[in-house]
Structures are given as structure tokens and as C-alpha cells.
C-alpha positions as CSV (number, residue, x, y, z in Angstrom):
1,X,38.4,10.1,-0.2
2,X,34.8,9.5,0.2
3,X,32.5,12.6,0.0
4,X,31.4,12.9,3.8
5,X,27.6,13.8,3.0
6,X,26.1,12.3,-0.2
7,X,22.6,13.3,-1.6
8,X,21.4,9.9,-0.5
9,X,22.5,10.7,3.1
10,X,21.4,14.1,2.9
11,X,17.9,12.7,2.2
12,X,17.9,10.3,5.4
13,X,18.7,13.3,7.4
14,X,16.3,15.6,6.6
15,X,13.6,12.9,6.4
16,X,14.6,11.8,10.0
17,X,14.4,15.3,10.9
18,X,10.7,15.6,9.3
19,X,9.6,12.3,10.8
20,X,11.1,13.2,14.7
21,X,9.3,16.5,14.2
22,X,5.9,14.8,12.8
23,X,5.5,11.7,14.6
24,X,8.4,12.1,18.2
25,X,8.0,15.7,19.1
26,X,5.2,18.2,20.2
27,X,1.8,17.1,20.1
28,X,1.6,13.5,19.2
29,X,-0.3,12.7,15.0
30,X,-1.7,9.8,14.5
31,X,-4.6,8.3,12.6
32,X,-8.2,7.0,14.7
33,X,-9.3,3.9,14.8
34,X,-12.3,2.7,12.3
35,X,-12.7,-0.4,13.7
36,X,-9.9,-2.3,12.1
37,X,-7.4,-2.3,14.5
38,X,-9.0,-5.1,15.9
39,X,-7.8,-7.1,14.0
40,X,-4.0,-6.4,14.7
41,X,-4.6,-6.2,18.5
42,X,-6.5,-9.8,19.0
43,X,-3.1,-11.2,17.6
44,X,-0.3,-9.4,18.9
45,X,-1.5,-9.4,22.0
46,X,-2.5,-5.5,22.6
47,X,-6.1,-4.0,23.6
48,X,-7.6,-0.4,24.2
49,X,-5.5,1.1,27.4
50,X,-9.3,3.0,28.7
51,X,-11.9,-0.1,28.6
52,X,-14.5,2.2,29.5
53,X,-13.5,4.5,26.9
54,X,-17.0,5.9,25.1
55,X,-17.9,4.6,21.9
56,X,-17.2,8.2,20.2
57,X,-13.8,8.5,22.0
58,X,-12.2,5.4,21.1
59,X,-13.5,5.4,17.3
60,X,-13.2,7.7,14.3
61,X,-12.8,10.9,16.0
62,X,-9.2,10.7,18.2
63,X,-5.9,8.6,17.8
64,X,-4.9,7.3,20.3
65,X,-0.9,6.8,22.0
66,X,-1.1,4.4,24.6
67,X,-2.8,0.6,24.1
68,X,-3.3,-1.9,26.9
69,X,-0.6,-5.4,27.1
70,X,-3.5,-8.2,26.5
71,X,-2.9,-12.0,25.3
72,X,-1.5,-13.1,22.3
73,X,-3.9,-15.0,19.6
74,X,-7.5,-13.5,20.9
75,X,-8.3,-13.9,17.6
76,X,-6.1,-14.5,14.5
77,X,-5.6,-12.1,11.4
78,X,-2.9,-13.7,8.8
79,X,-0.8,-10.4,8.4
80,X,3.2,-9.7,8.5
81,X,1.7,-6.9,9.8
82,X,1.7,-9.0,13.2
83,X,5.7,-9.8,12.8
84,X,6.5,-6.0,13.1
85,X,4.2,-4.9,15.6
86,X,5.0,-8.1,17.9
87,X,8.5,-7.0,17.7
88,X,7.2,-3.3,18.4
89,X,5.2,-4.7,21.3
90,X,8.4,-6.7,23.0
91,X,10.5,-3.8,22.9
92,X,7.8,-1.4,24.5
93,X,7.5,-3.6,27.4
94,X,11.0,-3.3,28.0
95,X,10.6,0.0,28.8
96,X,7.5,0.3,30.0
97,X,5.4,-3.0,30.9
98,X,2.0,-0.9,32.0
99,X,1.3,0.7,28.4
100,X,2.4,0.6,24.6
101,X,3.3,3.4,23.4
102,X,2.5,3.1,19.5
103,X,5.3,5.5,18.4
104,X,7.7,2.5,18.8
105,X,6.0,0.8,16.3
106,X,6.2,4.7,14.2
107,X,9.8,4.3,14.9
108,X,10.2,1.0,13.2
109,X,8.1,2.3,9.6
110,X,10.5,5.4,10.0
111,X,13.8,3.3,9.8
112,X,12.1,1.3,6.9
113,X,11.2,4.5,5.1
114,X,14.7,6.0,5.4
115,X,16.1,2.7,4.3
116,X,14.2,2.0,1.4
117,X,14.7,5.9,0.6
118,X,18.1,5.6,1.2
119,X,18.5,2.5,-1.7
120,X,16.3,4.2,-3.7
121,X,18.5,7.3,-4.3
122,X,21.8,5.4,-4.2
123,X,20.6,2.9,-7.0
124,X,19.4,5.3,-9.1
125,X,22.2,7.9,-9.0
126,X,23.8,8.8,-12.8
127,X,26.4,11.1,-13.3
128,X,23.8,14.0,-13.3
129,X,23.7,15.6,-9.6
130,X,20.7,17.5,-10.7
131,X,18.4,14.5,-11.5
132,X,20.0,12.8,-8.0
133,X,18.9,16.7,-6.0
134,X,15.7,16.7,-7.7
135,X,15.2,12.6,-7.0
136,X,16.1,13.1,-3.3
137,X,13.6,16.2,-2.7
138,X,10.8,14.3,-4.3
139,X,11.1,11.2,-2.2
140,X,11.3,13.7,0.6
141,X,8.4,15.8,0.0
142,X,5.9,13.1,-1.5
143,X,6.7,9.8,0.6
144,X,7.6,12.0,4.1
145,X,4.5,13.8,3.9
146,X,1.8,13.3,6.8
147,X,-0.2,11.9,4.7
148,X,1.6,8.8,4.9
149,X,3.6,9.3,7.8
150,X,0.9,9.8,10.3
151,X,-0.2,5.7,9.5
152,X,2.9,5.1,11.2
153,X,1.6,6.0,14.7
154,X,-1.2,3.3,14.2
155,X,-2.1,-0.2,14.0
156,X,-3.6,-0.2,10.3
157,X,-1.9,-2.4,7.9
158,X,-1.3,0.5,5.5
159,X,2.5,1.8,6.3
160,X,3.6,-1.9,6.2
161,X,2.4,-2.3,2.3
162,X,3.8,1.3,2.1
163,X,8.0,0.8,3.4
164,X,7.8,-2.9,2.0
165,X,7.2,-1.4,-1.6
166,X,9.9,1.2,-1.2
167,X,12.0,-1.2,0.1
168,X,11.4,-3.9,-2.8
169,X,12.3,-1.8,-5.1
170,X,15.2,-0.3,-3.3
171,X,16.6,-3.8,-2.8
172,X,15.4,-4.8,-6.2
173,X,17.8,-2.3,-8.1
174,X,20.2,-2.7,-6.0
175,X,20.9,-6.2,-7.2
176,X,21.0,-5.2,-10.5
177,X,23.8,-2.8,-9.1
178,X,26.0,-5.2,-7.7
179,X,29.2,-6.5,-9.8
180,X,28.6,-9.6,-8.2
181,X,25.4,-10.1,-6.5
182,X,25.2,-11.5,-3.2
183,X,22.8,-14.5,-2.4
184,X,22.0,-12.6,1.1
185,X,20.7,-9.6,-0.7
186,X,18.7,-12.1,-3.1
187,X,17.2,-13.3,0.2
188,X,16.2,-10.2,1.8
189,X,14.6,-8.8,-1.4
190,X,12.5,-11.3,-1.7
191,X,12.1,-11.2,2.8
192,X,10.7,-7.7,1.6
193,X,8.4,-8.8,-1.2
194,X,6.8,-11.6,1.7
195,X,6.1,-8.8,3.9
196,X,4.4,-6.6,0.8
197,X,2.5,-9.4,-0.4
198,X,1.2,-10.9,3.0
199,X,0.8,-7.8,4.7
200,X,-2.5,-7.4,3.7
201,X,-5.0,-10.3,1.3
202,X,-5.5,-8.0,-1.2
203,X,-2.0,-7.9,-1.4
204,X,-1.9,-11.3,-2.2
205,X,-2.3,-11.4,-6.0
206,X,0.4,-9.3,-6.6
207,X,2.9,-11.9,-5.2
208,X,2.4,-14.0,-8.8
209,X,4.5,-11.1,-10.2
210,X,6.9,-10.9,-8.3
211,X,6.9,-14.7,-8.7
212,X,7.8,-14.2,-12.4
213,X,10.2,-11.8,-11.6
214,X,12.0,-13.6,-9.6
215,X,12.6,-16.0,-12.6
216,X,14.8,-13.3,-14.6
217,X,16.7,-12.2,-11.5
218,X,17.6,-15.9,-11.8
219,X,19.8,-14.8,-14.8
220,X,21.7,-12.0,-13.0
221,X,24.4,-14.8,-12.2
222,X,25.2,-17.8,-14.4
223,X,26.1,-20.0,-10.8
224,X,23.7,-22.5,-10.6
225,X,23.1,-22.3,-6.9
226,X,22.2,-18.8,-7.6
227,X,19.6,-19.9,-9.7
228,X,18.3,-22.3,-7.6
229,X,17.6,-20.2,-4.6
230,X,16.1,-17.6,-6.9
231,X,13.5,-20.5,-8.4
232,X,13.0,-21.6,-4.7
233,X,12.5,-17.9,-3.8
234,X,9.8,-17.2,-6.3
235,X,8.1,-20.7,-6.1
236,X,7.9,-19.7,-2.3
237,X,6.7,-16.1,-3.1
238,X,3.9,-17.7,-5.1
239,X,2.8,-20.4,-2.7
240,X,2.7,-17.4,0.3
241,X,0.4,-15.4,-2.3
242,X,-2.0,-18.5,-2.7
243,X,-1.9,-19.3,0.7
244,X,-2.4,-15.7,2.2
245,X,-5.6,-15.2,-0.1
246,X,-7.0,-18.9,1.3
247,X,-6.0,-17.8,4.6
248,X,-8.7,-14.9,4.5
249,X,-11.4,-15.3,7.9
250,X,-14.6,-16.6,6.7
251,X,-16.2,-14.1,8.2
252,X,-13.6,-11.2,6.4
253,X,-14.7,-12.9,2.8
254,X,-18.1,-12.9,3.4
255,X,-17.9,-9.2,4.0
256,X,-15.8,-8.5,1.2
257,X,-18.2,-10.2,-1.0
258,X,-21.3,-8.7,0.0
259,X,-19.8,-4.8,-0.3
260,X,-18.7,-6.4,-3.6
261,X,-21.8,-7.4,-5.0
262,X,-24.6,-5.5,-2.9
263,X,-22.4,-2.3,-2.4
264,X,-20.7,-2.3,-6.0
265,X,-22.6,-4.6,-8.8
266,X,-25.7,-3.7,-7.7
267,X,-25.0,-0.2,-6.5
268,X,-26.8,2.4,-9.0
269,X,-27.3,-0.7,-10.6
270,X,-29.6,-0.3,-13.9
271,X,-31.0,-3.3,-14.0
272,X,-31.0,-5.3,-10.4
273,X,-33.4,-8.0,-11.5
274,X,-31.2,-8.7,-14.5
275,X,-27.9,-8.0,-12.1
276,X,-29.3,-10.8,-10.0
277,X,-30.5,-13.6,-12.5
278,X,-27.1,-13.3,-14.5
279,X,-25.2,-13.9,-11.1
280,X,-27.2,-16.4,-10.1
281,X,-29.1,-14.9,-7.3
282,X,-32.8,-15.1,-5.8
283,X,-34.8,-11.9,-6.9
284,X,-35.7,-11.4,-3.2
285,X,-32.2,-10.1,-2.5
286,X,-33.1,-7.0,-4.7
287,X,-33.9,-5.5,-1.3
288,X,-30.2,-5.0,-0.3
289,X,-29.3,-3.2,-3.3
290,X,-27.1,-0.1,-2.9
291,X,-26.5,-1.3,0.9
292,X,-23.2,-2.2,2.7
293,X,-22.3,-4.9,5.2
294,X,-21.9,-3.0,8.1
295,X,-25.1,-0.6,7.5
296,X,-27.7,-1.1,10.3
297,X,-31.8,-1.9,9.1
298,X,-31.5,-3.3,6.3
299,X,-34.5,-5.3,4.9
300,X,-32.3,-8.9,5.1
301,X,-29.9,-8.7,8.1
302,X,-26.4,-8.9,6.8
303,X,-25.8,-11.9,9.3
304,X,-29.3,-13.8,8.4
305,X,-28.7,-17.7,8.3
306,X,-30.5,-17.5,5.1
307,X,-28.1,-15.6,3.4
308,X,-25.5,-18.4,3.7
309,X,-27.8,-20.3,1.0
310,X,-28.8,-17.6,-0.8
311,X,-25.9,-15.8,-1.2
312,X,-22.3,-16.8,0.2
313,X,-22.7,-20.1,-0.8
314,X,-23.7,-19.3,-4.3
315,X,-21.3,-16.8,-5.9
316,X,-17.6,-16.1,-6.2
317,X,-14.9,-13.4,-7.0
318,X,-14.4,-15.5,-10.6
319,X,-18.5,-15.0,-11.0
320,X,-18.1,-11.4,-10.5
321,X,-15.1,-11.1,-13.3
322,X,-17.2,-13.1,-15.4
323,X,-19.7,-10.3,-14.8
324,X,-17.5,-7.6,-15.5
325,X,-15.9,-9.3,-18.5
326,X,-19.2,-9.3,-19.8
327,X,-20.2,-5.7,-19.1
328,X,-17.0,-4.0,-19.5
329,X,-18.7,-0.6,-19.7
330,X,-20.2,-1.5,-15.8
331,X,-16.5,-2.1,-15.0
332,X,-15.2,1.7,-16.8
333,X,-17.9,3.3,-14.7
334,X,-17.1,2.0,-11.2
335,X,-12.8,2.5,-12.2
336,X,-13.9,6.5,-12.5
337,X,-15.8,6.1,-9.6
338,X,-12.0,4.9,-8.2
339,X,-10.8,7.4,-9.8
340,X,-12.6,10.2,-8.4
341,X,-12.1,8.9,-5.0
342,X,-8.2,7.8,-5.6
343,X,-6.2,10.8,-5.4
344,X,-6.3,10.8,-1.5
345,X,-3.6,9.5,0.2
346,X,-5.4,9.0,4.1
347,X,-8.8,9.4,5.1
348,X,-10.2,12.4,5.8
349,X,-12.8,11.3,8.4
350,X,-10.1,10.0,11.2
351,X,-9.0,12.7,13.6
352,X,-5.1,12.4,13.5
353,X,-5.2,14.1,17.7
354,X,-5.4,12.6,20.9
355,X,-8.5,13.7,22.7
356,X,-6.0,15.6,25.4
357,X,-5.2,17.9,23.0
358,X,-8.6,20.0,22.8
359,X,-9.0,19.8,19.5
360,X,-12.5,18.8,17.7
361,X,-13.3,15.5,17.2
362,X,-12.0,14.2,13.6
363,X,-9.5,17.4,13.5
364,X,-6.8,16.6,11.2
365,X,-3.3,17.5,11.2
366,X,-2.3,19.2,8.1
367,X,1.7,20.2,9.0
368,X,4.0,18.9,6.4
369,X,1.5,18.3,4.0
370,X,2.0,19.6,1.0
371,X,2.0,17.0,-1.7
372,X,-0.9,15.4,-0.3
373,X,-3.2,18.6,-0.2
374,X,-1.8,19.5,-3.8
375,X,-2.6,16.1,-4.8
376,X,-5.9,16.0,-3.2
377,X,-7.2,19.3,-4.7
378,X,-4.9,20.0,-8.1
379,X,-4.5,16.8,-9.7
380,X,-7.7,15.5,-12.2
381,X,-9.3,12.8,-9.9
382,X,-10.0,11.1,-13.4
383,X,-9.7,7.9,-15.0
384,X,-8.4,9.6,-18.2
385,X,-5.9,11.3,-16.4
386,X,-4.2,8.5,-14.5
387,X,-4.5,6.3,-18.0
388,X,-2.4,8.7,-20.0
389,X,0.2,9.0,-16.6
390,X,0.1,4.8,-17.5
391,X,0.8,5.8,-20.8
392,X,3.8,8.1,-20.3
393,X,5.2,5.7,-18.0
394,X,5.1,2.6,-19.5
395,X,6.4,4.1,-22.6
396,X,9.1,5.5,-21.1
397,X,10.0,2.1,-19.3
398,X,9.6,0.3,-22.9
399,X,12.2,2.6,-24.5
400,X,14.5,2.7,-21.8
401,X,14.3,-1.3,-22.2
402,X,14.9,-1.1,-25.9
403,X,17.9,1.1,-25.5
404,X,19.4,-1.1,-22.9
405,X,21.6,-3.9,-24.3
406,X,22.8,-5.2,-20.9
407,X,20.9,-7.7,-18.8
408,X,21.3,-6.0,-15.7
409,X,19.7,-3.0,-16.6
410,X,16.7,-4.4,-18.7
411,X,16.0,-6.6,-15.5
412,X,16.2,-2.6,-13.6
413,X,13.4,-1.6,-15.7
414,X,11.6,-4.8,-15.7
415,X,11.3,-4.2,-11.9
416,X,9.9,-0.5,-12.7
417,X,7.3,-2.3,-15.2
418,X,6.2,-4.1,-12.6
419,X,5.7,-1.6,-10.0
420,X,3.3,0.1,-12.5
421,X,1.5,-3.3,-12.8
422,X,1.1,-3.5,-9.1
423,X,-0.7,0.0,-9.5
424,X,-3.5,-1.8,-11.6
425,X,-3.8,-4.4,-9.9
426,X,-4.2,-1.8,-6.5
427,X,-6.7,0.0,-8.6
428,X,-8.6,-2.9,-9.6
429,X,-8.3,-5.4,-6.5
430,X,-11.1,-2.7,-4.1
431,X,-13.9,-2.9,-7.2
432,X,-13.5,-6.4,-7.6
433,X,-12.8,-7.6,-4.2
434,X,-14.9,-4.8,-2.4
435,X,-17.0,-2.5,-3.9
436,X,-17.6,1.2,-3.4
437,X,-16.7,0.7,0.6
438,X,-14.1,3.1,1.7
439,X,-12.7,3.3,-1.5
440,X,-10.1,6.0,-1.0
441,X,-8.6,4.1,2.0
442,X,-8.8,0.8,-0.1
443,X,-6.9,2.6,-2.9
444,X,-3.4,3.2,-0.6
445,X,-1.3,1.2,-2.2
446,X,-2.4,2.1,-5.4
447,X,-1.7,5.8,-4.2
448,X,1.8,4.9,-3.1
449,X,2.5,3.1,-6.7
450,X,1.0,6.4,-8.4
451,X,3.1,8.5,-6.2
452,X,6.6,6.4,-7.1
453,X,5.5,6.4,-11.0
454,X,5.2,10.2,-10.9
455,X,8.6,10.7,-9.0
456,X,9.9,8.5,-11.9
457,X,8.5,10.0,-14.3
458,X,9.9,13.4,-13.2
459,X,13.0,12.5,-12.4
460,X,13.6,10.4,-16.1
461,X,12.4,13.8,-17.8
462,X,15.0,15.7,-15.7
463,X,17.8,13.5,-16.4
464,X,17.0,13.2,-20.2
465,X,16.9,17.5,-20.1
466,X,20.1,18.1,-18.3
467,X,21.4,15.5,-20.6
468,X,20.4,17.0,-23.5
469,X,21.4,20.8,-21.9
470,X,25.2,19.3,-21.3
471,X,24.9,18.1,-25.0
472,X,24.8,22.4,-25.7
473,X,27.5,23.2,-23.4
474,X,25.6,23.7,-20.0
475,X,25.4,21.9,-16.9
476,X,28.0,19.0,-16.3
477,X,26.1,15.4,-15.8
């Protein structure tokens, strides 16, 4: 007879208990608006529900519940971001067609999260029940903290590349589970990795390993339809990666590339002159130096026809990692500048309250928030100290791999190599792609790999202890 309540069930209720109580109950968390959610609302068809709404209410300092029904495709942002919240926005005007209310859409991340949780715990269980307890708090106090559950009441892109990772590598090791895997589950893992990899573009060039991936889950089966739908899979993950980064606005690449170069290359820079004849660039640009794209007064406005000559038309992302491949030490000192700003999970300077609720503007909501604020305040924000975590990791991963003789489980840990990979791209995607803008916002997905590799890490010590301990007589595994 099957146990009524297993540890990963036990999990999914508490963290359904933790997200009603965060996000569903009491006074309503969120995260403000920074701008960005523009970009969601123009193409699922949503707009701000007070259109005379100041400036300083509608931005940075309140969240906000309610959003006016508008047309679809005011604009267009390439996201799978739009899929879920389109599907969010037909079911809220089902129940009420005069307002959205964005907890739907925090309802749909919360039955991802306790999905991908729920896989998570299942597929990793031993024969240890400590290592499964210990597994099951972790993923309940790190990835239901408020940190990352109050994105869910907003329309940032964030929680999507959030529950699509969980949930890849929930599906992920599942199939390596399965005595016979099914070609549905090969489908929807790879449904999941679309939605990770196209939910935002600097997403995108982490699709190519998945790609690759794909390739060896082509071996889990010797049928050759099998292995034709996984080659199809990956060839189609890899074409959605290339096309989502060519799909990028004009205007959105020209942005990233001037915080890249003007707001990181040239940023503290030692040498600008130099900076800007290696790059290819006029002198005269010298002026906008240390400045970012959305700064007002600068001595070249950021929109100036000229600059389409002088500057977009004239350098690339492969020019700046040329110019970081040549000045590695200029590459080391903007990844501890990353560093120092990557050990927070949300941003600090959007209020998580709704006006309504008397609080100060950009008042943030600190219940359930432990791991964050430990996080934020304990851990070395250091380059050296997430290298040796890297370290520990990987060469756990490489002897668990060695010890492993079966092709199922080397493919398992295969998956976990790559979901430390993914961190450095993360880490490195913002400098390159970005600059010093917003770093610690630009860093979330990085912070959610960093989170998972910890949680691993701490749950392959436990089992390898208790393991040892039942060696001695102690605990049964």
C-alpha cells in the first residue's frame, strides 16, 4: 500500500501553503514596475488600469493588482513570457472582464513551482530519507522565499526563466528515471526548455546546450523513432535559440549595446581614447563615457541620428569579445563587479505594496525571507567565492560521473553539468550583452542556478554523510 503522504508531497503542501499566504491572502506583495512591463502589456493585450496614474505612482515605488484589458499586438516583444500571461489574461476575463487581476498569472508560476518542485524531490529520492527531508526543506526555504515568489504577482519576465529551469531539470531526470521512457515526456521536456530559452534573449544562447544535450538523451532508448524526435527536438531547440536572439527589437539591441560599451567597456575605463580606437570608434564619443542609455543630458543624445553611423552601425557583441579576449584582466574586473552585485535575488529599489496599503513608497516586504536576506548579507559577494562553489560542484558532478557505469545516470549528471554551465553563461551574458545596468536584476537567472547548485551541493554532502554514518551502524539509508 502506498504511503499516503510522501516527502515530495509534503513539500507541495507546505509550499502551497507559503505561496497562498505570500502571494493570495492579507495584504497583496508584488514587485513595481521599472518600466519593463511595457513590453509584456503592448503584446498581450493589457495596460495600466489608472491612465492618469502619476508618474511616481505607477513606477518604481508601488506594485500594482489590477491592469486595464487593451488590444493585443500594440507592440510586439518575442517572449513565451506572452503564451503564459495570454493564457492568464483569458482566464481573468472570465471572471472579471473590467480588470486583470495579476494574481492569476501568480497562480499559474505557483503551480509550475510546485510542479517542478515536486519532480525535483521525486527524481532525486535514494534510499536515505534524511538526504530526501533535508532536499525537500531546502527547495522549500530557498526557491519559496519572497524573493522569488513576489515576481510572481508581476509582469517581468523573471519567474518564467525561474519555474522553466526547475521544471527542466525536474522533467529532465525524470527521463532518466523511467524504465521505459515515454516520447510525450521527451516532448514536454524539451516544451519546457522552449519556454526557458525564449523567455527572455539573453536566454537564448543557452538553448545551444541544451541542443547538445538533447543529442545524448537520444541514447536513453535504442528505437529509432526515439531518436529521431530527440534529433528533431534539439535541431528545433537550436533554431528557436538563433531565432529568438535575431528576433531582438532594433531598438532593444541598440540599448543593450550602448549600456555595453558606454556603460561597461568604457565605464572607469583607464584608457577611453585607446578603448575607442581598438573598437573602432570616433574619439568624439569619449564624451559618453561612464553614461547609460536611459540617463537624461548627456553630451550626445542617446537617440542622435548621428550615432547610427558612428556607433550602432559600427560595432558588434563579437567586437566586444574580441575586446575582452584581448584584455582578459578588463573582463576579471567587471565579473567581481558581478559578483559584488550578484548575491541578490530581487531588486531592492521596487516597492513590493500597493499604494492602498499606507506604506512608504519603495517599502519592501520582507515575510518569508529568510534565505534571501541571509544570502544578501552573509554570503562573500565575491568572485573567488562563487569560483571555488564552481569548483566543489563540478567536481562533485565529475566523480559522481566516473563512478556511474550506467547510461541513464551519467546522462542525470550530465543534465546537472549543464545547469552549472547555464550559471556562467547567466553570469557572463549581462557584462557582455549589457554592461554595469541593473546588474543585480540582470543576474536572476544566474541567482536561481547558484541557488539549485548550493541545494545540490548540500544535499550530495548529506547523502554521502548518512551514507557513510550507516556504514558505522547509525541511521538506516
Amino acid at each position: 500500500m502506498k504511503k499516503l503522504l510522501t516527502i515530495e508531497s509534503g513539500y507541495v503542501i507546505a509550499a502551497g501553503i507559503v505561496a497562498v499566504w505570500l502571494l493570495f491572502t492579507g495584504v497583496f506583495i508584488g514587485v513595481a514596475d521599472n518600466g519593463d512591463f511595457l513590453r509584456m502589456m503592448g503584446s498581450a493585450g493589457l495596460n495600466y488600469y489608472d491612465a492618469l496614474e502619476s508618474y511616481e505612482d505607477r513606477f518604481f515605488g508601488f506594485a500594482h493588482v489590477y491592469f486595464a484589458y487593451d488590444h493585443f499586438f500594440r507592440g510586439f516583444y518575442p517572449s513565451t513570457q506572452f503564451i503564459i500571461v495570454a493564457i492568464a489574461r483569458f482566464i481573468g476575463k472570465l471572471f472579471n472582464g473590467s480588470a486583470f487581476d495579476i494574481r492569476i498569472l501568480g497562480g499559474m508560476y505557483t503551480l509550475l513551482l510546485l510542479t517542478a518542485g515536486y519532480l525535483l524531490i521525486k527524481y532525486n529520492k535514494t534510499k536515505s530519507v534524511w538526504t530526501a527531508v533535508v532536499f525537500a526543506v531546502l527547495m522549500l526555504l530557498v526557491f519559496s522565499d519572497i524573493g522569488y515568489l513576489a515576481y510572481f504577482n508581476s509582469l517581468f519576465g523573471e519567474p518564467v526563466s525561474f519555474v522553466f529551469l526547475l521544471l527542466t531539470i525536474g522533467l529532465g531526470l525524470m527521463l532518466t528515471k523511467q524504465e521505459e521512457p515515454s516520447s510525450k515526456l521527451l516532448v514536454l521536456f524539451f516544451v519546457s526548455i522552449f519556454f526557458l530559452v525564449c523567455s527572455k534573449t539573453q536566454n537564448a544562447p543557452i538553448g545551444a546546450g541544451f541542443a547538445l544535450l538533447g543529442l545524448r538523451y537520444a541514447r536513453l532508448k535504442q528505437d529509432r523513432s526515439w531518436r529521431r524526435l530527440a534529433l528533431a527536438l534539439s535541431v528545433f531547440t537550436l533554431f528557436a535559440s538563433v531565432v529568438m536572439y535575431a528576433a531582438a527589437p532594433k531598438d532593444f539591441k541598440h540599448i543593450n549595446m550602448y549600456q555595453t560599451v558606454f556603460f561597461g567597456i568604457l565605464n572607469e575605463s583607464p584608457d577611453v581614447a585607446g578603448d575607442l580606437k581598438e573598437l573602432g570608434l570616433p574619439a568624439h564619443l569619449s564624451v559618453l563615457a561612464g553614461t547609460n542609455y536611459f540617463q537624461t543630458g548627456t553630451a550626445i543624445n542617446q537617440n542622435d541620428p548621428s550615432l547610427k553611423s558612428d556607433f550602432y552601425d559600427r560595432v558588434s557583441h563579437k567586437d566586444v569579445l574580441l575586446f575582452y579576449m584581448k584584455h582578459p584582466s578588463r573582463l576579471i574586473d567587471k565579473m567581481e563587479y558581478a559578483a559584488k552585485n550578484g548575491m541578490t535575488i530581487r531588486p531592492y529599489y521596487l516597492g513590493s505594496f500597493e499604494k492602498s496599503e499606507g506604506k512608504p513608497s519603495g517599502a519592501v516586504a520582507y515575510s518569508f525571507s529568510a534565505w534571501s536576506e541571509f544570502k544578501r548579507h552573509h554570503l562573500p559577494n565575491a568572485l573567488w567565492f562563487i569560483a571555488v562553489i564552481y569548483v566543489v560542484y563540478f567536481g562533485a558532478a565529475v566523480l559522481e560521473w566516473l563512478r556511474r557505469e550506467d547510461k541513464r545516470s551519467r546522462i542525470a549528471v550530465e543534465l546537472m553539468i549543464l545547469l552549472g554551465l547555464t550559471g556562467i553563461f547567466s553570469f557572463l551574458i549581462p557584462i557582455l550583452g549589457d554592461g554595469q545596468a541593473d546588474m543585480s536584476k540582470h543576474l536572476f537567472l544566474f541567482n536561481v542556478v547558484f541557488d539549485m547548485m548550493l541545494v545540490a551541493i548540500v544535499v550530495w554532502m548529506v547523502y554521502h554523510l548518512t551514507a557513510l554514518f550507516t556504514k558505522r551502524g547509525g541511521w538506516n539509508r
